[in-house]
C-alpha positions as CSV (number, residue, x, y, z in Angstrom):
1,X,-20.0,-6.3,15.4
2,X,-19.6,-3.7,18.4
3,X,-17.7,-0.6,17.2
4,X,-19.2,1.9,19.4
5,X,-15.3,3.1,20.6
6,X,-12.5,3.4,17.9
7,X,-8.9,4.2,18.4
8,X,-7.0,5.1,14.8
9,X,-3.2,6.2,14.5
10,X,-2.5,7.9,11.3
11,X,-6.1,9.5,10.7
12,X,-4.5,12.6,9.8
13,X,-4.2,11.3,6.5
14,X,-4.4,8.3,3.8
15,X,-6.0,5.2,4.9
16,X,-6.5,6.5,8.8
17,X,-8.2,9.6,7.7
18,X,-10.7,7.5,4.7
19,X,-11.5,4.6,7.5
20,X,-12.0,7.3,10.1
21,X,-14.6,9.3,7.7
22,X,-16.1,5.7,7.2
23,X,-17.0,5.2,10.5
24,X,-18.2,8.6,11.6
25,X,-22.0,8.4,12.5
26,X,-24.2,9.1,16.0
27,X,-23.2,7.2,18.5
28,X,-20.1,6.3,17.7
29,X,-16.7,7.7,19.9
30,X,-13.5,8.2,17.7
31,X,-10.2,8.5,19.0
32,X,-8.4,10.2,16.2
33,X,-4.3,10.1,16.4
34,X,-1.7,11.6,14.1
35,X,1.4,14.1,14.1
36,X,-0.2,16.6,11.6
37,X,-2.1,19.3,14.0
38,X,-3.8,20.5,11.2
39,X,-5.3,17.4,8.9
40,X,-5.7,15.6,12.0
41,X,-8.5,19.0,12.7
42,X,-9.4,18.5,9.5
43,X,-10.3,14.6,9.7
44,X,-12.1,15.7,13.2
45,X,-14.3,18.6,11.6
46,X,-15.6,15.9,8.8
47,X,-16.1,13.2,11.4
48,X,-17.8,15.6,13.9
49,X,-20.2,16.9,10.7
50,X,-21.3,12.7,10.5
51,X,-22.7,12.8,14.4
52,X,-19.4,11.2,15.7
53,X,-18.0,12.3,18.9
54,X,-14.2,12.9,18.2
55,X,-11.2,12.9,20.6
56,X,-7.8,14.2,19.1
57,X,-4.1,12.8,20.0
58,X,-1.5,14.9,18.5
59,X,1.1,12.0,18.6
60,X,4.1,9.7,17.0
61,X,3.5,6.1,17.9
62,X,7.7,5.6,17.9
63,X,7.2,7.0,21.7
64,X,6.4,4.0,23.5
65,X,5.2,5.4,27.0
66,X,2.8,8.0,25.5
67,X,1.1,5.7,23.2
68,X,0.6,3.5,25.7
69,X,-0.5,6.3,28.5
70,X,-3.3,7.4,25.2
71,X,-4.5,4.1,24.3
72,X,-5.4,2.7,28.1
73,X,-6.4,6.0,28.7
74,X,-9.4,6.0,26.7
75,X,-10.7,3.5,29.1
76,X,-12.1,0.8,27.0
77,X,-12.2,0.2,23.0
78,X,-13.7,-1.9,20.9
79,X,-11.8,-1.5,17.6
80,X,-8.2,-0.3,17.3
81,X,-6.7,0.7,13.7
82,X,-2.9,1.0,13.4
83,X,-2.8,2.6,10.1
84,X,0.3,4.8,10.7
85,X,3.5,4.3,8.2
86,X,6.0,5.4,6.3
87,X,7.8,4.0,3.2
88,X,10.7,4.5,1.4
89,X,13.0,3.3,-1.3
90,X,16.6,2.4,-1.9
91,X,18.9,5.6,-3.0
92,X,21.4,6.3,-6.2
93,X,25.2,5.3,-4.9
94,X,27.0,8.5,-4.3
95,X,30.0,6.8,-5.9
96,X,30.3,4.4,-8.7
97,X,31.5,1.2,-6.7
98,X,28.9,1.7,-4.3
99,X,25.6,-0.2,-4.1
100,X,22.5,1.4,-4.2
101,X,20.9,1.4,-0.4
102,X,18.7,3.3,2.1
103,X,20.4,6.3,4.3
104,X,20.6,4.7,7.7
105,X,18.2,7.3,9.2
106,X,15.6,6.2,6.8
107,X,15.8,2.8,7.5
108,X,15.9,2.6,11.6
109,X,12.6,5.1,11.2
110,X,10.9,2.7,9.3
111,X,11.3,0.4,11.7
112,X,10.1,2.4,14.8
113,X,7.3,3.6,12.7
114,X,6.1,0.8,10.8
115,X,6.7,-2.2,13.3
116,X,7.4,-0.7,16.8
117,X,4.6,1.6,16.0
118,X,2.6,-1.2,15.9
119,X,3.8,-2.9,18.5
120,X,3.3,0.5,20.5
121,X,-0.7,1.0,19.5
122,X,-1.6,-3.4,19.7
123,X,0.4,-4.0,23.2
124,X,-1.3,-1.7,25.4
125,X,-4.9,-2.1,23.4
126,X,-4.6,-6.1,23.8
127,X,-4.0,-5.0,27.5
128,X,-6.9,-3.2,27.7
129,X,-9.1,-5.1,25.9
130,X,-8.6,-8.5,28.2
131,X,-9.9,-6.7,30.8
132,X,-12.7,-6.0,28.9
133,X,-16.1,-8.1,29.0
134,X,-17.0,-9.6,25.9
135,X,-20.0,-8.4,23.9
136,X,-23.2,-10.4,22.6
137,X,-20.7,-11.8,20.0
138,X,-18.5,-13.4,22.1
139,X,-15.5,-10.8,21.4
140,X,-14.0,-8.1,23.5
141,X,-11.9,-6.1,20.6
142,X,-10.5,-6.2,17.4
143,X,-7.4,-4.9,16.6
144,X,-6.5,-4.3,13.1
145,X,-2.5,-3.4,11.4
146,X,-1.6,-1.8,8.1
147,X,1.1,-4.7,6.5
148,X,1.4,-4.7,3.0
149,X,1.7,-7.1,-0.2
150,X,5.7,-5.9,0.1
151,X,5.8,-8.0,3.0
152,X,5.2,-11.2,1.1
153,X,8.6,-10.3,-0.7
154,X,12.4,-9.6,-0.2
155,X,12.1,-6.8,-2.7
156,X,15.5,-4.7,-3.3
157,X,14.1,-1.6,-4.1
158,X,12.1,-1.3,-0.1
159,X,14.0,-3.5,1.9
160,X,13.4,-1.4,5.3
161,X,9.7,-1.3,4.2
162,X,9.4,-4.8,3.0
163,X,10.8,-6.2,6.3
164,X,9.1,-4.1,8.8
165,X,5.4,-5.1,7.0
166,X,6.7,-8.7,6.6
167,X,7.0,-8.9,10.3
168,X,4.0,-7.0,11.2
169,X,2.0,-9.7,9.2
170,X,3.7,-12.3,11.2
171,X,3.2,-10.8,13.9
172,X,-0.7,-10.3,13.9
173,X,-1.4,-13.6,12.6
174,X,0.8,-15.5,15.1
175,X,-0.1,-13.3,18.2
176,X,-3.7,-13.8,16.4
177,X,-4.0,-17.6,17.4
178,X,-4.2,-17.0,20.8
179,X,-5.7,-14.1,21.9
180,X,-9.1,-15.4,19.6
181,X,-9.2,-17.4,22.5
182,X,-9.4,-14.7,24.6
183,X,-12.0,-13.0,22.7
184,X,-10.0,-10.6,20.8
185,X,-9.8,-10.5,17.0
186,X,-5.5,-9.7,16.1
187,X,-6.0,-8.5,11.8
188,X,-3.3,-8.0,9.6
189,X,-4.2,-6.2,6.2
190,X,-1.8,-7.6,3.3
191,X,-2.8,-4.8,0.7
192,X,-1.1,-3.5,-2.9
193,X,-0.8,0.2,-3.7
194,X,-3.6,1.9,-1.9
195,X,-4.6,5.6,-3.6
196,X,-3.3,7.8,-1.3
197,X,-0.4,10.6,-0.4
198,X,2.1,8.3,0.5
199,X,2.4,6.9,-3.0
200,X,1.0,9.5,-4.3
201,X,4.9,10.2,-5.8
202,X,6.2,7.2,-6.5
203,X,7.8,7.2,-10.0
204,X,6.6,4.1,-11.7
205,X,3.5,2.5,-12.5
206,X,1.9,0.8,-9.2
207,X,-0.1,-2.4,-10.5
208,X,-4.1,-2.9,-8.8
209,X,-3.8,0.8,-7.4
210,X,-6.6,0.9,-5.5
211,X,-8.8,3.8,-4.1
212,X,-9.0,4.4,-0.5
213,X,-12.8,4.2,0.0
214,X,-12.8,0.9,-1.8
215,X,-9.5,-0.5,0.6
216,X,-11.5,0.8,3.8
217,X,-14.9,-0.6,3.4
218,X,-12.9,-4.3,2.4
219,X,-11.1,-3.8,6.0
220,X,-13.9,-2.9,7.3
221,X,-15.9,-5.7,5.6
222,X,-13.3,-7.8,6.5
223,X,-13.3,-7.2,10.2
224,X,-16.7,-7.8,10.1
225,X,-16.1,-11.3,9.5
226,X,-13.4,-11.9,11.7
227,X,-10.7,-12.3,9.2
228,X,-7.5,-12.8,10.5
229,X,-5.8,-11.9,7.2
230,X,-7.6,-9.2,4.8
231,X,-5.5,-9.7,1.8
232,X,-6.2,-7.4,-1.4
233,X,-5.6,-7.6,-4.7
234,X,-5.8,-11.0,-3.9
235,X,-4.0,-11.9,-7.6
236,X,-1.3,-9.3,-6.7
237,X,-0.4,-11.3,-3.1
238,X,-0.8,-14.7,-5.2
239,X,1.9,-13.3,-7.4
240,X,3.7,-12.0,-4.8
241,X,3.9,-15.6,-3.2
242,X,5.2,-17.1,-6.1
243,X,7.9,-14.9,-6.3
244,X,9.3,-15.2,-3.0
245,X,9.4,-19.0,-3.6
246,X,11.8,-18.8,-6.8
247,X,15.5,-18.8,-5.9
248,X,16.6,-15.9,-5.1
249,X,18.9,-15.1,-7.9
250,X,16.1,-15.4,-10.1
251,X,13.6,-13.0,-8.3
252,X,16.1,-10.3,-7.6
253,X,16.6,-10.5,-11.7
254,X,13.2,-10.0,-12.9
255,X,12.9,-7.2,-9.9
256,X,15.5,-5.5,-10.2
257,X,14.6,-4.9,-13.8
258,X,11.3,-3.6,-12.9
259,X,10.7,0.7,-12.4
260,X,9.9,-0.3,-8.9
261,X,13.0,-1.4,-8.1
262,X,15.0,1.0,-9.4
263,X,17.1,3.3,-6.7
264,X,15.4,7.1,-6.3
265,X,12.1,5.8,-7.7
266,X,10.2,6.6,-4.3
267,X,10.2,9.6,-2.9
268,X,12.5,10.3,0.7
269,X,10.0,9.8,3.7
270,X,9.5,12.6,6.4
271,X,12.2,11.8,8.9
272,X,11.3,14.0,10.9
């Protein structure tokens, strides 16, 4: 697999900054975005101490025209991560008669970040990389997005969450059939609870928790292979399926009797 040129939103911290580390070595180019001036640095100084060479992109990938202007400008890839996201939960009712629910700002910004985000790294590097020629494999790119098990699910507790990964996962896979043709691998990464800060608060216990070495070397393994789905805990996405095919009375009475589901269980997401 040619990985020689590597673009990765959200490597100032999490998953970005552990498969960014992974992939540091001599002869290998990074191009390292985030919105954190200082871990983004941080991630760079490690990655630079492994042989790579490192370019930095202090960036939100909610602004459409700069992502794009940063990912053809590196002028040819051959793996793109999108690894940046937010979550967030549902909120205590400020009144009794009220429902528990997300604050509107939180749920439109996790929807720029966690889909158009996306959308605003994989549209301009599928551009590029079809003008690409293809390597000794046969493939021009790969491009790789963060979903999440939550998007097998309509769970109350992270609607906003739930729906944007959902439809990242759809998105990858069904783009995915088509541009294989074309030489270009489209992933989507259906993963549990992944060790790092952005959970790192959440108030309940988060079943097959995994560490972020161990979920970067299965994407990365998983790449390798050309998966167009790189699902782990695989029992926790089996469940997860199941769920989602009970009626929906049912599922919503077993989750919303679960910690995870309960309002003010996750901590507020940066908004800003």
């Amino acid at each position: 697999m040619k990985h020689d040129s590597i673009l990765i939103t959200g490597a100032s911290s999490g998953l970005g900054r552990a498969l960014a580390q992974t992939l540091a070595r001599p002869g290998r180019k990074l191009w390292l975005g985030g919105r954190n001036a200082a871990r983004l640095e941080e991630t760079a100084r490690h990655c630079i101490s492994q042989g790579a060479a490192v370019e930095l992109k202090l960036c939100d990938v909610t602004h459409t025209a700069a992502m794009a202007e940063w990912v053809q400008g590196t002028g040819g890839l051959d793996m793109v991560l999108a690894c940046a996201g937010i979550t967030g939960g549902t909120r205590n009712p400020l009144h009794p008669d009220h429902p528990a629910a997300e604050p509107e700002p939180q749920i439109r910004r996790i929807f720029a970040t966690d889909l158009h985000g996306v959308l605003n790294t994989v549209l301009p590097a599928l551009e590029l990389m079809e003008r690409q020629p293809r390597a000794a494999d046969g493939m021009r790119g790969r491009i790789c997005a963060i979903s999440s098990v939550a998007g097998l699910v309509s769970f109350p507790g992270t609607p906003s969450y739930s729906a944007a990964k959902a439809a990242v996962d759809r998105f990858m896979v069904a783009t995915g059939g088509n541009a294989k043709k074309a030489g270009i691998l489209l992933s989507s990464v259906v993963c549990g609870f992944i060790d790092t800060p952005m959970v790192a608060r959440n108030a309940f216990p988060m079943p097959g928790l995994t560490d972020v070495q161990s979920a970067s070397r299965r994407i990365l393994r998983g790449l390798a292979r050309n998966e167009r789905r790189i699902t782990f805990p695989l029992w926790l996405a089996a469940g997860s399926r199941l769920m989602d095919m009970l009626p929906i009375r049912l599922a919503e009475a077993y989750y919303t009797h679960q910690p995870a589901g309960a309002a003010g269980s996750m901590p507020e997401p940066d908004l800003t």
